[in-house]
C-alpha positions as CSV (number, residue, x, y, z in Angstrom):
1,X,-26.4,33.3,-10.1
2,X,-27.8,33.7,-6.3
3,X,-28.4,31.4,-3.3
4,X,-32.1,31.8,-4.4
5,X,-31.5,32.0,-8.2
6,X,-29.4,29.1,-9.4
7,X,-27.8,29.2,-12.8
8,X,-30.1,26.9,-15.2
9,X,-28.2,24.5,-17.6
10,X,-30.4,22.8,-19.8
11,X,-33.4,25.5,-19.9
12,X,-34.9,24.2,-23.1
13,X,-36.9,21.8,-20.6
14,X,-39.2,24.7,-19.9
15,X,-40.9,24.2,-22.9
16,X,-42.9,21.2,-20.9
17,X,-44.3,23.2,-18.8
18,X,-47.1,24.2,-20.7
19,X,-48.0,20.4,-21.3
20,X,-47.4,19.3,-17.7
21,X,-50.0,21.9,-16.7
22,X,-52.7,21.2,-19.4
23,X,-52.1,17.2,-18.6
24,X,-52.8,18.0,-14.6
25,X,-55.9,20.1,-15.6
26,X,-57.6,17.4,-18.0
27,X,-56.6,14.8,-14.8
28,X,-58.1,17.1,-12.1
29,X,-61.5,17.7,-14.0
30,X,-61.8,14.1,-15.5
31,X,-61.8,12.8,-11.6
32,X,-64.3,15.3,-11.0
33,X,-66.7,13.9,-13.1
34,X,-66.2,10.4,-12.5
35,X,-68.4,9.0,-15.2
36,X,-72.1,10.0,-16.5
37,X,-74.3,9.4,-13.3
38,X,-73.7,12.7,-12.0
39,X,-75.4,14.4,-14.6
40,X,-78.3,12.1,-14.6
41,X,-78.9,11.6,-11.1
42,X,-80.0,13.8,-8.9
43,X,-78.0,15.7,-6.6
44,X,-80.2,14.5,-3.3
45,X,-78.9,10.8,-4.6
46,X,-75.4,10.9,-5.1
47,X,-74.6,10.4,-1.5
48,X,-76.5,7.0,-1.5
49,X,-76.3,5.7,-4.9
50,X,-72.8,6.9,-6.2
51,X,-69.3,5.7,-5.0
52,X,-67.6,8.6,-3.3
53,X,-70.9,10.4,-2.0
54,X,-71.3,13.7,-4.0
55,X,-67.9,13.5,-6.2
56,X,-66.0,15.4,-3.9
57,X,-62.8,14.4,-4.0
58,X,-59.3,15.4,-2.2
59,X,-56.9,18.0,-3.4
60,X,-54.0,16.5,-1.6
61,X,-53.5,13.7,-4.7
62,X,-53.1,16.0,-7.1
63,X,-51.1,18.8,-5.0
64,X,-48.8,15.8,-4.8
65,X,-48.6,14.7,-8.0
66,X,-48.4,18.6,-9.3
67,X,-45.4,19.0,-6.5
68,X,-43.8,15.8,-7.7
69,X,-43.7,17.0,-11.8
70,X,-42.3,19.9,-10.9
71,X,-39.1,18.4,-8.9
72,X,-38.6,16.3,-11.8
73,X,-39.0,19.4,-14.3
74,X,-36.6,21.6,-12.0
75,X,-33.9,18.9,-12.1
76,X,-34.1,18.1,-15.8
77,X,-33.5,22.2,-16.2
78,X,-30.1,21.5,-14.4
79,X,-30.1,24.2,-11.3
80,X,-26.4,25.5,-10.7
81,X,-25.4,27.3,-7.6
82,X,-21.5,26.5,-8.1
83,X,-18.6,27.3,-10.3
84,X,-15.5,25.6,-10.5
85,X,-12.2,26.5,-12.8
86,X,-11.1,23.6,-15.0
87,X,-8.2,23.8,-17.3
88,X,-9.1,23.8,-20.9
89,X,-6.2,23.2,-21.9
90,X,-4.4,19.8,-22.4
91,X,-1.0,18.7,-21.8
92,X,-0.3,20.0,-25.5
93,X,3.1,20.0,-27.6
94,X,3.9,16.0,-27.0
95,X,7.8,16.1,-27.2
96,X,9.2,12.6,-28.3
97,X,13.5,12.6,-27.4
98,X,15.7,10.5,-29.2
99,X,18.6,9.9,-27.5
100,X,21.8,8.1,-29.3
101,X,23.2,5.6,-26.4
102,X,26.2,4.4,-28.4
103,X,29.8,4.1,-27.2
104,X,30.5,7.4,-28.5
105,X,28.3,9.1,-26.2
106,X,31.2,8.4,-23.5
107,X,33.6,10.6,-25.8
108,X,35.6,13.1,-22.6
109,X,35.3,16.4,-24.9
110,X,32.4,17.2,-22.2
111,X,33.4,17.2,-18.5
112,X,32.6,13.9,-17.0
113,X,31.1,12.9,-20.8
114,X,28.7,13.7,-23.5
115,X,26.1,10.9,-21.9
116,X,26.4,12.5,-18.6
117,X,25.8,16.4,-19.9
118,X,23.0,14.6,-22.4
119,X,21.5,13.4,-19.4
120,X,21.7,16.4,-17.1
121,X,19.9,18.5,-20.0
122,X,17.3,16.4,-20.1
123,X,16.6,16.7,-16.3
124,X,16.6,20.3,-17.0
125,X,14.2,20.0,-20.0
126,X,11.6,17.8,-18.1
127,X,11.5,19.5,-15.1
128,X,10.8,23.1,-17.5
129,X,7.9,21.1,-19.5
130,X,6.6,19.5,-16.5
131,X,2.8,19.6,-16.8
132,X,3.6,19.1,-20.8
133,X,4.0,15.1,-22.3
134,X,7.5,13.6,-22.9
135,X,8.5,10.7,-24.0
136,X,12.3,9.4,-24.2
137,X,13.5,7.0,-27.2
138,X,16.9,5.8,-27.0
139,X,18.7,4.0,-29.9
140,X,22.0,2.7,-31.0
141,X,21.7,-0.2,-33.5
142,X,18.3,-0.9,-33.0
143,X,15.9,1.8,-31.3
144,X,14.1,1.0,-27.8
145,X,11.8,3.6,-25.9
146,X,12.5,4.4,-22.5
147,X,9.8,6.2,-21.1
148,X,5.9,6.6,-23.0
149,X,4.4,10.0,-23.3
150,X,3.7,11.3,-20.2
151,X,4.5,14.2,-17.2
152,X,5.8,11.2,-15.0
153,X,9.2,13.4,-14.1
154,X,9.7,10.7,-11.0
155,X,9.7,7.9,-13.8
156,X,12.0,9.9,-16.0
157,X,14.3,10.6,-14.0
158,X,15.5,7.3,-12.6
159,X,15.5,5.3,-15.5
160,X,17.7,8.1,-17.6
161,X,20.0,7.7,-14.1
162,X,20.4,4.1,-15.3
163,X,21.3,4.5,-19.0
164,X,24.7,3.2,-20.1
165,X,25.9,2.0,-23.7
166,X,26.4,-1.5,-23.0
167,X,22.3,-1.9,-22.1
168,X,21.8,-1.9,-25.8
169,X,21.2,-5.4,-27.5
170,X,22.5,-4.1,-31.2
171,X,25.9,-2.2,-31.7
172,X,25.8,0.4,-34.5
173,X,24.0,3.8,-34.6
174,X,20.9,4.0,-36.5
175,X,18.6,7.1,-35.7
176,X,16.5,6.8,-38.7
177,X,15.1,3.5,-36.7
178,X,14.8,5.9,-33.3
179,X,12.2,8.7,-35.4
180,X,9.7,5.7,-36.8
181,X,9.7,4.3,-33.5
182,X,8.8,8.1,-32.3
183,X,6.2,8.2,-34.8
184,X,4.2,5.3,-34.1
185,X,4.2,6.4,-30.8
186,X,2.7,9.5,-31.5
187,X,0.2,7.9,-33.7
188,X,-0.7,5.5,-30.7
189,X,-1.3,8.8,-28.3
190,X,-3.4,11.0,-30.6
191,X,-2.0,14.3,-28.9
192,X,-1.8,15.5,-33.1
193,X,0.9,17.7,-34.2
194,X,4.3,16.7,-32.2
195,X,7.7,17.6,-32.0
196,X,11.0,15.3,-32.2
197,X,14.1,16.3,-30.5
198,X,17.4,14.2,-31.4
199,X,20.3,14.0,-29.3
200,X,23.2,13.5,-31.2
201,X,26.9,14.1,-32.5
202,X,26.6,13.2,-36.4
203,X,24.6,11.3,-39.1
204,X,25.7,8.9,-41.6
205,X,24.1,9.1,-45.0
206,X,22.2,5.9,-44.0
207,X,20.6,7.7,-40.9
208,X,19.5,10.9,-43.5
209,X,18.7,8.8,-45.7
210,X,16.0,6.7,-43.4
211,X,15.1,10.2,-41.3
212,X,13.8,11.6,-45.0
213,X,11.8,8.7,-45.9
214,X,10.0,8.5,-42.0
215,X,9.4,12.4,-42.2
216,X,8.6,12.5,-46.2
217,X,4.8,12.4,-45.6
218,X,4.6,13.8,-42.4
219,X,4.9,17.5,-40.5
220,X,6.7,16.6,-37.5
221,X,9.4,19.0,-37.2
222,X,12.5,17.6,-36.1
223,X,15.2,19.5,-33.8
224,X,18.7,18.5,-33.2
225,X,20.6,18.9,-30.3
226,X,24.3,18.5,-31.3
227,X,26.5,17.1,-28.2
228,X,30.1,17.0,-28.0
229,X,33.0,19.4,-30.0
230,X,34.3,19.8,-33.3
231,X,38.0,18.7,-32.0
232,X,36.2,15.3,-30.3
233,X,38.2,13.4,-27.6
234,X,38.7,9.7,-26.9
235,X,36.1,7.4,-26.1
236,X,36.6,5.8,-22.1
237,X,35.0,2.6,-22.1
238,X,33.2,1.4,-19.3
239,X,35.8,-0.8,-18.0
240,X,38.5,2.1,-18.9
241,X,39.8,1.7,-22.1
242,X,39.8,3.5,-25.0
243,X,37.4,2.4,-27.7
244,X,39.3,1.7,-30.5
245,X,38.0,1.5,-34.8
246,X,38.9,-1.5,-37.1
247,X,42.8,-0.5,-37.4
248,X,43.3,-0.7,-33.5
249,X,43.4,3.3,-33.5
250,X,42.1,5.1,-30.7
251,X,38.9,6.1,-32.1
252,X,37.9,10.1,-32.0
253,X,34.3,10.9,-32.8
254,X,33.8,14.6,-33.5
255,X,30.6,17.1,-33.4
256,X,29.3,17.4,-37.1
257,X,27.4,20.5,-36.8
258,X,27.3,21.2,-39.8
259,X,25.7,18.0,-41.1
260,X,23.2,18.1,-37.9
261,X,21.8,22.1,-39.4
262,X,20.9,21.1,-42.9
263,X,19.4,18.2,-41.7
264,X,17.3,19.8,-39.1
265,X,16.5,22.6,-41.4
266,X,15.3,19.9,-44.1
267,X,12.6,18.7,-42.1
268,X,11.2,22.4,-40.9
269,X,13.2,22.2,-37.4
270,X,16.4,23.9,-35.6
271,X,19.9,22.8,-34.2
272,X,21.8,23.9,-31.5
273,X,24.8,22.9,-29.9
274,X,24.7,21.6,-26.6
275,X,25.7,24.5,-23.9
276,X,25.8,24.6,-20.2
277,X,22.8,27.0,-19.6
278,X,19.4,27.0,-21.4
279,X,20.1,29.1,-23.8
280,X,20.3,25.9,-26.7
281,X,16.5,24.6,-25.3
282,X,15.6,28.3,-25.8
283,X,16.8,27.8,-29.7
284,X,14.8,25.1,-30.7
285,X,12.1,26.7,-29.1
286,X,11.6,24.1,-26.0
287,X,11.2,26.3,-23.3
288,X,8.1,28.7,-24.6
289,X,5.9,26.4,-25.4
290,X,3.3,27.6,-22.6
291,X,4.2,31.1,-23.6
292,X,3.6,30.6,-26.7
293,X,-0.3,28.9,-26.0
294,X,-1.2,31.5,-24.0
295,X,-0.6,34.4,-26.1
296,X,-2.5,33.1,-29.1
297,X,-5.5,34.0,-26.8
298,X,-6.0,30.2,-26.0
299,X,-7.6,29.9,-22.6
300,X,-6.0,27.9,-20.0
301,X,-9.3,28.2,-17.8
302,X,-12.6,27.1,-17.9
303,X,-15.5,28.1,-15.1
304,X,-17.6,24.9,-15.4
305,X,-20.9,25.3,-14.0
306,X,-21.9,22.0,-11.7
307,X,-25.3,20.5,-12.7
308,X,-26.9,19.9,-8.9
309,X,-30.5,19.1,-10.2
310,X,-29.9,15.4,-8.5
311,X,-30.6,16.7,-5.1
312,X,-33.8,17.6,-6.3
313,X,-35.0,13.5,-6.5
314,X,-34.7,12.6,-2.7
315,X,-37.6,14.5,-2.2
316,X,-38.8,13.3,-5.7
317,X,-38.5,10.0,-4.7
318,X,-40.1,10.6,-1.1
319,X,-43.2,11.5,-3.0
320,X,-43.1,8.3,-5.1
321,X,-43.2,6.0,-2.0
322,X,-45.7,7.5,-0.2
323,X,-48.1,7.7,-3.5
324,X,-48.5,4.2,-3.7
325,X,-50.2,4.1,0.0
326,X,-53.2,5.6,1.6
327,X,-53.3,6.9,5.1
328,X,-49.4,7.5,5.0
329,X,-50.1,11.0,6.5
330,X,-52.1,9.2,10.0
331,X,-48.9,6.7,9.9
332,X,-46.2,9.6,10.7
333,X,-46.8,10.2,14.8
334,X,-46.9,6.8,15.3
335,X,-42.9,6.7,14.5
336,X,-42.5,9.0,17.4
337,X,-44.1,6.5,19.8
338,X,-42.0,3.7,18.7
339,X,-39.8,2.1,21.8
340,X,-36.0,2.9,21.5
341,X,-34.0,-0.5,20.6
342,X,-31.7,-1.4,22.8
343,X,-28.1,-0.5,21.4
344,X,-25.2,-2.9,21.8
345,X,-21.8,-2.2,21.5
346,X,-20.9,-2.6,18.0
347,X,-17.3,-2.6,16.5
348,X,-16.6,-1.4,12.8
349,X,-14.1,-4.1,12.4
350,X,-16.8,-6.7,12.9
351,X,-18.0,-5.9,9.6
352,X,-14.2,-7.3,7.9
353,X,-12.3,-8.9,10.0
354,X,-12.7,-12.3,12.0
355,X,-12.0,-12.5,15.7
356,X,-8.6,-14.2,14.8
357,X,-8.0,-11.4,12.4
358,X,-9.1,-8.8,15.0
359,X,-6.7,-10.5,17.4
360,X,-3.7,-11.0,14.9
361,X,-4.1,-7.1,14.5
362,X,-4.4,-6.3,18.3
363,X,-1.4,-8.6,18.7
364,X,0.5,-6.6,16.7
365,X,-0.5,-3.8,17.9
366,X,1.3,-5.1,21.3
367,X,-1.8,-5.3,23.1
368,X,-1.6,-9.2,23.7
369,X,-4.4,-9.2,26.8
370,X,-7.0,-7.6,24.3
371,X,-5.8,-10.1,21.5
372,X,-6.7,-13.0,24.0
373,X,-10.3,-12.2,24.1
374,X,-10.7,-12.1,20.3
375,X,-9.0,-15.4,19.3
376,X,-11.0,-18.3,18.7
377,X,-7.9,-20.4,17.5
378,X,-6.8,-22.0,21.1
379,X,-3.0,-21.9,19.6
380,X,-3.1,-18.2,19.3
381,X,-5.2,-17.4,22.5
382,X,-2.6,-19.4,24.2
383,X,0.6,-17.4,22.3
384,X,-1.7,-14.0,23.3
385,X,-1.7,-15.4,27.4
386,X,2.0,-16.4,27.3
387,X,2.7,-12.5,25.5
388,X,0.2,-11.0,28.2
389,X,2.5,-12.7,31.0
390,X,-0.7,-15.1,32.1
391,X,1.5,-18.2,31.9
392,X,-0.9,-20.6,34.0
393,X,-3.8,-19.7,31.1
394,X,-1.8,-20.4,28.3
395,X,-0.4,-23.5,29.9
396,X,-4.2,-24.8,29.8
397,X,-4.9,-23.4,25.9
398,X,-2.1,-25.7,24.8
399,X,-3.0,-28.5,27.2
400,X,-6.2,-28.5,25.1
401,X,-3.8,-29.8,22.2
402,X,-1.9,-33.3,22.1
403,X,0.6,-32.8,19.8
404,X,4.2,-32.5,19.7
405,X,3.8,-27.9,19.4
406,X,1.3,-28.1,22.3
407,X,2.7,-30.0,24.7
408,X,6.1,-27.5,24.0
409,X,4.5,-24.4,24.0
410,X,2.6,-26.2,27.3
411,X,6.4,-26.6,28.5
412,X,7.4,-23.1,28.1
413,X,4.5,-21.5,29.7
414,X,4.8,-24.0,32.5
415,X,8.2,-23.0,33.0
416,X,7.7,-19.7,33.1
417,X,5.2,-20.2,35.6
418,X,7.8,-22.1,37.7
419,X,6.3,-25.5,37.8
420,X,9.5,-26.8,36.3
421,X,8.5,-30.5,37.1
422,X,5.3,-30.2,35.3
423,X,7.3,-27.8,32.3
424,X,9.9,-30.8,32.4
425,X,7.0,-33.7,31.7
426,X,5.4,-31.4,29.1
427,X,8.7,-31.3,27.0
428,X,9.2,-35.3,27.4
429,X,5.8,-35.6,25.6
430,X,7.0,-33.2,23.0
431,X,9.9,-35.3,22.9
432,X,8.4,-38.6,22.4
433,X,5.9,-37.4,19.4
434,X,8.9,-35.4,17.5
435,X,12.1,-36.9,18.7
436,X,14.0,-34.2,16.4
437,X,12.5,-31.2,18.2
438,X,15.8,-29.5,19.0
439,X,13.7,-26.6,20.7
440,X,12.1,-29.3,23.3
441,X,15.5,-30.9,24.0
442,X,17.3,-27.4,24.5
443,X,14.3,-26.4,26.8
444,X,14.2,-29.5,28.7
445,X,18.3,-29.6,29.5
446,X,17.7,-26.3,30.8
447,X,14.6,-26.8,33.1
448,X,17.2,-30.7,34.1
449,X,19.6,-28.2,35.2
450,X,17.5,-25.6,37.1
451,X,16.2,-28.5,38.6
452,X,19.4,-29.9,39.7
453,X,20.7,-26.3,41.0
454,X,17.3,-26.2,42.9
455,X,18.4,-29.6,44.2
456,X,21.8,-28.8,45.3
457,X,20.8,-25.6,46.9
458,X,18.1,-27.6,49.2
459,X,21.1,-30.1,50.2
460,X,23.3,-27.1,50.9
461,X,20.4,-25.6,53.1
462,X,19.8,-29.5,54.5
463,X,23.8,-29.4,55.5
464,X,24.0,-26.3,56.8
465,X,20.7,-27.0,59.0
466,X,22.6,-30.2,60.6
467,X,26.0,-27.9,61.3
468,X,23.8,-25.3,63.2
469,X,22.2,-27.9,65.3
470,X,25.8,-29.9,66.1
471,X,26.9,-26.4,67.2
472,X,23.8,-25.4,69.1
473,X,24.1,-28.5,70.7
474,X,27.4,-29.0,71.7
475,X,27.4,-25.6,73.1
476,X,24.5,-26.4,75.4
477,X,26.3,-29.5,76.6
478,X,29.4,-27.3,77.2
479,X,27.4,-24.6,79.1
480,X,25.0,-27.1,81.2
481,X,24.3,-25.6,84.9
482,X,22.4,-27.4,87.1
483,X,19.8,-25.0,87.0
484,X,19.7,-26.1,83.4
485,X,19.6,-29.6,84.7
486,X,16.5,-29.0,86.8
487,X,14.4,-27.9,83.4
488,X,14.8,-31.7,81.8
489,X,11.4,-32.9,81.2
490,X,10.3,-35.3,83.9
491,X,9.0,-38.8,83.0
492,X,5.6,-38.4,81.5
493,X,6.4,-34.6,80.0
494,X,6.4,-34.2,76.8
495,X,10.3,-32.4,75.2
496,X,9.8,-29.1,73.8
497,X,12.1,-29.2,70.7
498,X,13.2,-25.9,69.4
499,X,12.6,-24.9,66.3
500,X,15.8,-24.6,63.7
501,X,13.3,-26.8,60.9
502,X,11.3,-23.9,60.5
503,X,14.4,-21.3,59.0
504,X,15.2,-24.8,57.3
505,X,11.8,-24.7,55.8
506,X,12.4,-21.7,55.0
507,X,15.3,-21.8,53.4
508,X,14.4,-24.7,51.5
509,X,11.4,-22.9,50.4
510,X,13.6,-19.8,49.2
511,X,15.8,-22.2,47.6
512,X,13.2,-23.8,45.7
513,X,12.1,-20.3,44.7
514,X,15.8,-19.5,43.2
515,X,15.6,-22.7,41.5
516,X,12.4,-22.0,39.8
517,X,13.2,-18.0,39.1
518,X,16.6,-19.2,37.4
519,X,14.7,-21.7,35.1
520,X,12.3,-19.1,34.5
521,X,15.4,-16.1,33.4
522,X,16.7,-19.0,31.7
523,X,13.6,-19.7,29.0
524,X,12.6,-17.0,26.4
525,X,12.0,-13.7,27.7
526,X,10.4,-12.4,24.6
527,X,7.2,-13.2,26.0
528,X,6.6,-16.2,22.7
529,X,6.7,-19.8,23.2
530,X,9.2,-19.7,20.2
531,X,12.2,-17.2,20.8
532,X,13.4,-15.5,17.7
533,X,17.1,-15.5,18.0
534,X,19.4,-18.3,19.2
535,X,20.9,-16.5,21.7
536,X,17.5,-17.3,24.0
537,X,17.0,-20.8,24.4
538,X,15.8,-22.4,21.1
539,X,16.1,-21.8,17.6
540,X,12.2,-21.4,16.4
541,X,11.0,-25.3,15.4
542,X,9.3,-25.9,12.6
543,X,5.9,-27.2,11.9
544,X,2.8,-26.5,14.3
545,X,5.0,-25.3,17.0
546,X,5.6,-21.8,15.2
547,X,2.8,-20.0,15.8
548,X,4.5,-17.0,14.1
549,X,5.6,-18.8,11.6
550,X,3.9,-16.5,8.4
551,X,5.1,-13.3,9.9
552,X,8.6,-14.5,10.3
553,X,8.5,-15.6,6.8
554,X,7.2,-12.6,5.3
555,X,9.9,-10.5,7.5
556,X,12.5,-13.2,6.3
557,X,11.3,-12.5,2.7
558,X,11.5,-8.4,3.2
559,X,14.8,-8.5,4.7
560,X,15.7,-11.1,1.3
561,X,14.3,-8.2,-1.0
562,X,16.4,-5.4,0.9
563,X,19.3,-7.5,-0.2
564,X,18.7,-7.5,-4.1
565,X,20.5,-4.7,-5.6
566,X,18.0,-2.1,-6.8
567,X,19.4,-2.1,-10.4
568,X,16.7,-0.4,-13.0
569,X,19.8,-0.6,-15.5
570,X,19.5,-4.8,-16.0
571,X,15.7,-4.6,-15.9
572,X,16.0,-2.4,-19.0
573,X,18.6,-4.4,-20.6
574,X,16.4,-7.7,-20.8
575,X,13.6,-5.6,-21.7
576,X,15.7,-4.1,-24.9
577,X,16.5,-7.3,-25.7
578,X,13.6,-8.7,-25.4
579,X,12.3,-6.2,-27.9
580,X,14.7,-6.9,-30.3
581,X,13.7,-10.6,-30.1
582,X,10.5,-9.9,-31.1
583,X,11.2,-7.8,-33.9
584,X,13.6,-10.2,-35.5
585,X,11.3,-13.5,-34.6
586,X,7.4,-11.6,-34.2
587,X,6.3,-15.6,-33.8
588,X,8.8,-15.8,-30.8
């Protein structure tokens, strides 16, 4: 294979090639003869008498038409310029473990217990076959599976984090219930020949018993992975007692390896007892797997040869448009002399989102002056101004409005704008359309008091005004000269007063600015006609008023989530015992 010499998949096409060719000659010389007049009239006529003048025709058609058959005949050969690896080999070996998840797992004779170093050797054993399929079975009186066949490690490993005895719906130990469950799974995956791999400390003779008749007719080896001692130790309950049998004794269950050999060994498998390293996994054969696949000569890689004929029909295609017109060829400059369009500005987001969505997103995206521009909902607009600090605009959005929201949102931006008598008027309409808008009634006792500080300061300023004057003038009275006396105005002249108003005006003018700035720091400074904590001024009203209202109730329903404890462990126990509801009722 070349740049210039592809690779040719399906090269049993070229056999058409001798047809395509005879086909294009009988076409070519048919045309040429269009019909019998040539032959009986003479040559001097044909120009006159014969449509098409002397039968000369144009070669162009048919170099087309030859061009076009051959594009099609090269991409039904399948041209190949790339290779790629691909595995050849599938996750192989299915492993199906059947873990006992009985009180007696939680036996002490292994440091903390059995369950925990059955777990831990698990983890071991699915992160060693993890591009291989697992699946996890647990059982005690009636058998449940935990996890399907799969290389889901993730998935595996937090659920067998959650496993304890008491999720189990039936007390009792039966195993022989935990290999037919593995078998129909392995019939429902198809993966063929499997392996099962119990988890266990002993087997009653009603366990053997039901293993024999699963396995009878099948060849599903089945390897045992004794846990626990031959001594045993007591069993620690999950609320710390010891369990206890039918006579009130402290109940001791015990490793019978024995028992767990000649069973494994009875249906063509191996047994090892549990151990702290992986030499046990490497006894029943659970670690060379791979090793084993690759030295039987199977290949684990494939170069797969990429059929590319498809970009052969763009120009295939190209050639079938332009077929079904004459004078195509005369049509191709006058492209080039087309005008340009005039381009616009042109947003991908136009394409899926509304303006309001545009502007929710921009909003968001703390950008509130862009967000204005993109609303078409007045309400938002108006919440986008009041964020962008443009108080007046938003004050005339929710004018636009005449209910009981508007004319408080009105109010807030009003107030913030320091028109506190207008902001103080907007909340009285609120007021009188929802009487029970504590919002509107905490606003407006604000903007009453800011007005009445306002007030007092201008009397204060008023007061002190007078005092200054009373001093100014009784120290002229005191200080009079007669030169003084010669500057009274004459009859007829008009008194120049002096001019102690204007620092009144002043001051009255700066005090009215106080009173409006301290209404102002005392509304919401979140920039929202609705604060979001009742430290501000309002707790958020509900109804039409909150234009935020979805987002705080999807943050209010996040936050409510966070809260739930992340159990796996209960979600499994309903779904055990849901199981075992349908097997004892299947019309349920």
């Amino acid at each position: 294979m070349s740049l210039l010499w592809p690779d040719w998949l399906r090269p049993l096409w070229l056999a058409l090639v001798p047809l395509l060719a005879w086909l294009l000659w009988r076409l070519w010389h048919r045309k040429r003869q269009s019909g019998r007049w040539q032959l009986l009239l003479p040559e001097a006529f044909h120009q006159t008498l014969l449509k098409g003048g002397s039968g000369r025709t144009s070669k162009l058609p048919w170099l087309a038409l030859g061009l076009a058959w051959a594009l099609a005949l090269l991409a039904l050969l399948g041209p190949s310029w790339q290779r790629v690896e691909q595995s050849n080999q599938k996750p192989a070996d299915p492993l199906l473990v059947l873990l006992e998840l009985t009180p007696q797992m939680l036996a002490t004779d292994g440091p903390p217990n059995r369950l925990e170093q059955a777990r831990r050797k698990l983890l071991d054993l699915l992160e060693a076959r993890r591009d291989a399929q697992t699946a996890i079975i647990v059982y005690a009186g009636s058998a449940h599976g935990l996890v399907p066949l799969s290389d889901d490690l993730a998935t595996s490993s937090n659920l067998l984090e959650a496993l304890k005895p008491s999720l189990m719906p039936e007390p009792g130990r039966r195993a022989d219930l935990a290999v037919v469950r593995a078998l129909q799974l392995l019939d429902q995956a198809q993966l063929g020949q499997g392996r099962l791999l119990l988890i266990t400390s002993a087997l009653d003779e009603q366990e053997r018993s039901g293993i024999r008749q699963a396995l009878e007719k099948r060849t599903v080896p089945l390897l045992i992975l004794g846990v626990g001692s031959r001594e045993g130790a007591p069993v620690v309950q999950e609320d710390g007692s010891f369990l206890k049998d039918e006579r009130g004794a402290i109940l001791i269950p015990r490793l019978d390896a024995r028992g767990l050999r000649e069973t494994a060994e009875a249906h063509a498998g191996r047994y090892a007892s549990m151990r702290l390293d992986d030499e046990d996994l490497r006894r029943l054969g659970l670690l060379d797997s791979p090793q084993a696949l690759r030295a039987a000569g199977e290949p684990t890689q494939l170069d797969a040869q990429i059929d590319q004929g498809y970009w052969l029909l763009l120009p295939l295609l190209l050639l079938a448009a332009l077929a079904g017109r004459r004078g195509w060829l005369f049509c191709l400059p006058l492209l080039l002399m087309l005008p340009p369009q005039a381009s616009h500005a042109f947003s991908f987001d136009d394409l899926w989102l509304r303006p309001d969505q545009q502007g929710q997103r921009l909003l968001e995206a703390q950008r509130p002056a862009e967000a204005a521009q993109r609303f078409h909902d007045r309400q938002w607009q108006g919440k986008a101004l009041y964020e962008a600090g443009d108080y007046a605009a938003a004050a005339e959005r929710f004018a636009q409005g005449d209910s009981a929201a508007d004319h408080y949102n009105r109010g807030n931006a009003l107030a913030k704008a320091g028109e506190l008598e207008a902001a103080l008027d907007a909340f009285e309409q609120a007021l009188e359309r929802q009487p029970d808008l504590s919002a509107a009634q905490h606003n407006k006792a604000l903007v009453e008091e800011a007005l009445r500080q306002r007030e007092q300061q201008q009397s204060s300023a008023d007061s002190d005004q007078a005092q200054q004057a009373e001093q100014d003038g009784e120290s002229d009275a005191a200080n009079e000269s007669p030169a003084s006396q010669g500057n009274e105005p004459q009859p007829g002249q008009p008194a120049q007063p002096s001019k102690p108003g204007e620092s009144a005006g002043g001051d009255e003018a700066q005090s009215a600015d106080n009173g409006n700035d301290s209404a102002a720091q005392a509304l919401p400074q979140t920039g929202e006609p609705q604060p979001a904590n009742d430290s501000e001024v309002l707790e958020r009203p509900r109804g039409e008023a909150d234009l935020g209202n979805a987002d705080e109730r999807r943050q209010a329903l996040e936050q409510w989530l966070r809260q739930i404890p992340d159990d796996p462990g209960e979600l499994l126990r309903r779904k055990f015992w849901y199981e075992q509801q349908q097997r004892q009722d299947p019309n349920r």
